[in-house]
C-alpha positions in Angstrom: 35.3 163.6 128.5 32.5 163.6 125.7 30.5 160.7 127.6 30.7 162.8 131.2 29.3 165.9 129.2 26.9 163.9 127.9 25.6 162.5 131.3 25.4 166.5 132.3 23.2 167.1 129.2 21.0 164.0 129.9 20.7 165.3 133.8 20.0 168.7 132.4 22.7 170.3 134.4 24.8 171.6 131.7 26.8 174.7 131.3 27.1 176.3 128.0 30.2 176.6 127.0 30.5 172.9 128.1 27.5 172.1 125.5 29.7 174.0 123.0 32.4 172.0 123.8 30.1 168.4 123.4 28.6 169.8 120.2 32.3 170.8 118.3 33.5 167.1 120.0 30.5 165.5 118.3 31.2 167.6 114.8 29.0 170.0 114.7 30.0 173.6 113.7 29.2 176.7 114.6 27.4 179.1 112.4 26.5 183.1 113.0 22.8 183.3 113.0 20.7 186.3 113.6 20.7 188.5 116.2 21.8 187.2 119.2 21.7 183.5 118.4 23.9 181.3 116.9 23.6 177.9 115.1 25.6 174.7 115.1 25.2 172.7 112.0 26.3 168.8 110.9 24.9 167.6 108.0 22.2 164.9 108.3 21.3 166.7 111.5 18.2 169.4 112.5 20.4 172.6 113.1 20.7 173.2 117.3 20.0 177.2 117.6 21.6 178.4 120.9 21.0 182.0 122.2 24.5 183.8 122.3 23.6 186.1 124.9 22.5 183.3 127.4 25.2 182.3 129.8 22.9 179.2 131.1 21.1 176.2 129.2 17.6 176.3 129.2 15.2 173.4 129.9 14.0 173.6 126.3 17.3 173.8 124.7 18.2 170.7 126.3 15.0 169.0 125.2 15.6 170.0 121.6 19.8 168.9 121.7 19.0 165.5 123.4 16.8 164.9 120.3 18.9 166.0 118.0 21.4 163.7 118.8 18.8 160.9 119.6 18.0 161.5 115.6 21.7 161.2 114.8 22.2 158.4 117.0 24.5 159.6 119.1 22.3 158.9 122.5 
């Protein structure tokens, strides 16, 4: 399942709690941040800071998960 949400993120067709669902798969864990956001954390990795009030993905948040886990190797 992880590599088919993968190729949604990578064709930037991604829903969010299906990107909450690859990031707890790939380790990452979910941290209150402030306000209305939230923010997954793994150590070694740039912390991914979704908006919680968002029901879709944005373009940019896609940009900046794809190279997160191009840093951690995981693409």
């Amino acid at each position: 399942m992880r590599r088919d949400l993968l190729e949604k993120l990578l064709r930037y067709n991604i829903k969010k709690k299906e990107l909450e669902t690859l990031l707890a798969g790939l380790g990452f864990i979910l941290k209150p941040g402030k306000g209305s956001h939230e923010k997954w954390i793994k150590t070694g990795f740039p912390p991914i800071v979704v908006a919680s009030h968002d029901k879709d993905v944005k373009d940019y948040l896609i940009k900046q998960v794809i190279r997160v886990l191009q840093i951690g190797g995981f693409l």
